[in-house]
N, C-alpha and C positions, 0 to 999 in steps of 0.2 A: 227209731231203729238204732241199734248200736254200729260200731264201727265195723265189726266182724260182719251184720248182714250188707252194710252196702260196699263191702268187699265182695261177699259172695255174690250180689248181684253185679257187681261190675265185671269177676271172672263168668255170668250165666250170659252176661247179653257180650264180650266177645270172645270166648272161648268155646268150645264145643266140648262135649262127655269124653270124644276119642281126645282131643287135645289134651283136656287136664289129665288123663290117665295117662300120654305121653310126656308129659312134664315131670307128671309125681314120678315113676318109674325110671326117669335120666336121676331126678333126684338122690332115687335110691341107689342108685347106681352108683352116683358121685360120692354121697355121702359112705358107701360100703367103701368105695376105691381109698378116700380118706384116711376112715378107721384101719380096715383091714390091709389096705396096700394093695398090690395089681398081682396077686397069687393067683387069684381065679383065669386071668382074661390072661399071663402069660399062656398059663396050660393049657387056656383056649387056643392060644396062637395069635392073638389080637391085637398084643403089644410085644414088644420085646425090650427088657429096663436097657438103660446102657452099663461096660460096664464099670465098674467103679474102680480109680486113675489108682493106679500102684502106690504106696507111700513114696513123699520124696526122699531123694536120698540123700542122707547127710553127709560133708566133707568129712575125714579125721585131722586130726593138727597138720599132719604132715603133709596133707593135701591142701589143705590151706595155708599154709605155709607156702610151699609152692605155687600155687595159683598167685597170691600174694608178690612173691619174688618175679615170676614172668612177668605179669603185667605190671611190674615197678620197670623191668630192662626196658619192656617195647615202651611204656608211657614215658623212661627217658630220650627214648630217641625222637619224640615226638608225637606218638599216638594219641588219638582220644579213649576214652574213658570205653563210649560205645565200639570202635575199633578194635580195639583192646579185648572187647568182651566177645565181640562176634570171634574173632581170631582165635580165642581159648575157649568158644564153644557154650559159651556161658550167659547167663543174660544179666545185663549191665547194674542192676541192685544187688544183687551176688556178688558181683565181682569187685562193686565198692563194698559192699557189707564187709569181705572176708577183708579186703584191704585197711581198714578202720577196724578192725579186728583184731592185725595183726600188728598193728602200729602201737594199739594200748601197750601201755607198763613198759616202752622204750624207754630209758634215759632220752630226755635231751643231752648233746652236746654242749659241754661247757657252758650248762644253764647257769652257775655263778656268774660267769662274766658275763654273759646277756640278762642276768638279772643286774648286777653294779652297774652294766651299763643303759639299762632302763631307770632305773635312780638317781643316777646321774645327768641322762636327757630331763627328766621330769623335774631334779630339784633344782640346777645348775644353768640348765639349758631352758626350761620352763615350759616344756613340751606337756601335751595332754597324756594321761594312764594309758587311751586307745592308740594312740598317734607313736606313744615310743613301746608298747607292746607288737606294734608294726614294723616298728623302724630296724627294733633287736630281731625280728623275725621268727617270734613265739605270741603263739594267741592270746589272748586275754586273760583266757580264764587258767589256762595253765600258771600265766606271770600271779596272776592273785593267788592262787593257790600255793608257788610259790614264797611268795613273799610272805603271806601268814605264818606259813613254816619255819621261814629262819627270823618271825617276830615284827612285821614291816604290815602296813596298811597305807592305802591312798587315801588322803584326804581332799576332796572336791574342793571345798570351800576355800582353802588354801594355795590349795595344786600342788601339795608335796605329798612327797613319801613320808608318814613318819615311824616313829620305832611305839610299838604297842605297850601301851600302858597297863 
């Protein structure tokens, strides 16, 4: 016997002729809901789709910008971050996204002098790359980025700053 007959004998000894014609016909039914989608069975009145969510809507600059500015005032007086966001109606990935958003392409302040004075912790002082990128109060990757620009790289093995060869 192949594998096909002792299938159909195993649907003949527990399934009955009205059963398997209830199964194949859900079948079709599934399989039509699939291909074709539920056109039929709304017009029936059987289901009803739900319906589909408005686009989100986007800030303009000037909204983020502001949203930005607010929640920089309340986060200085002490707010959190979610505080912040419930208060401005917002939900709290938004509300750091647009803040991290709006902070790109600032100047640093008087990033020469917290770069000569990360150069000077690290060569002088002997401090670590990460340790005086903390100390001057600018992140890491900015102080590297930095430094390549006006011609400088850390060297590990050494522990200094040196001038790019």
């Amino acid at each position: 016997m192949s594998q096909y007959d002792d299938m159909l004998t195993l649907l003949d000894s527990s399934l009955t002729s009205k059963e398997v014609d209830y199964c194949l016909a859900n079948y079709k039914l599934l399989h039509d809901c699939k291909t074709k989608g539920f056109k039929m069975l709304e017009k029936m009145g059987l289901i009803a789709m739900p319906a589909k969510p408005s686009a989100r809507a986007l800030l303009t600059k000037a909204e983020s910008s502001k949203l930005a500015a607010d929640a920089a005032k309340l986060m200085a007086r002490g707010k959190t971050c979610q505080q912040v966001a419930d208060k401005l109606g917002v939900k709290e990935w938004t509300l750091r996204h647009h803040i991290a958003k709006r902070r790109q392409g600032k100047p640093i302040k008087y990033i020469d002098k917290k770069l000569d004075e990360a150069i000077r912790l690290v060569n002088e002082d002997g401090y670590r790359f990460m340790e005086s990128a903390r100390m001057v109060g600018v992140s890491h990757k900015t102080l590297r980025y930095q430094m390549k620009k006006r011609g400088y790289q850390y060297n590990s093995k050494t522990v200094k700053m040196e001038a790019i060869k």
